[in-house]
N, C-alpha and C positions, 0 to 999 in steps of 0.2 A: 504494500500500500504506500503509497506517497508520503511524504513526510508534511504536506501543507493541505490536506485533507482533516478537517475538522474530525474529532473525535466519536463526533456523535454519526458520522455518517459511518467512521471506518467500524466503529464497534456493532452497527448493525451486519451491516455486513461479514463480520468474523460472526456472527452469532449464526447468519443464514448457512455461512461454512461448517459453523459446527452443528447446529443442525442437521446438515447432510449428509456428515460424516459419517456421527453416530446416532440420530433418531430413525431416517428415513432407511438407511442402509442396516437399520438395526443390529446395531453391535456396538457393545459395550467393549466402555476403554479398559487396557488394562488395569492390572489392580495397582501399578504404577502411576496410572494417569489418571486415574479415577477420582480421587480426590479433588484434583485440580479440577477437572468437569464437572464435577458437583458445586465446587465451589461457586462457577460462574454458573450450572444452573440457578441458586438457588439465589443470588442475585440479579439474575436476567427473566428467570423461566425458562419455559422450554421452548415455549413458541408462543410467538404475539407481537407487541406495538414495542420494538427493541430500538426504533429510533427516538419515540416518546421517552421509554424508559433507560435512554444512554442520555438525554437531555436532562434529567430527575436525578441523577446518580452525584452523591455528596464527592466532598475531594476522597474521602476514604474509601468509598468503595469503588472510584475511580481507579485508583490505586490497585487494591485487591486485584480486580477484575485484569488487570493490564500482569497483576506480576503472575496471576491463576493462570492467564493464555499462555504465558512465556515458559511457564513450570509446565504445560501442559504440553507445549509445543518440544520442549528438552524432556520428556519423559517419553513423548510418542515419535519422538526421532531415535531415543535410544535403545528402544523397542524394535524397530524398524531394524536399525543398525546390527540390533544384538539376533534378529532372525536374520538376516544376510548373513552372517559371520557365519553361522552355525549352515546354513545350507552348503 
């Protein structure tokens, strides 16, 4: 994502990402990742008005949410990595 894209559009957007990933394609992260996806569940939801509520979100849970993606995106690369290795 751009670096001068306002917050509240790019977080909708990672949200419709994770959504697709793991609701639609239904599969659950691992139990590495899983935390961190719960974490941003249960600040976002699962699905709904994610740019209304990226616009409502305090500095704190700005935060959260931005360090839950980044732990979530380095526990589901390491995942990734650690079944390449192995095959």
């Amino acid at each position: 994502m751009l670096p001068d894209v306002p917050f509240e559009k790019k977080l909708p957007a990672a949200m419709a990402e994770l959504f697709h990933a793991f609701e639609i394609a239904m599969k659950t992260p691992s139990e590495s990742a899983f935390g961190h996806y719960d974490k941003i569940a249960q600040i976002m939801g699962h699905e709904g008005q994610w740019q209304e509520r990226a616009a409502t979100l305090t500095p704190s849970q700005r935060n959260d949410i931005i360090t839950a993606f980044w732990e979530l995106d380095r526990a589901v690369s390491r995942d990734y990595f650690s079944y390449e290795a192995r095959r």
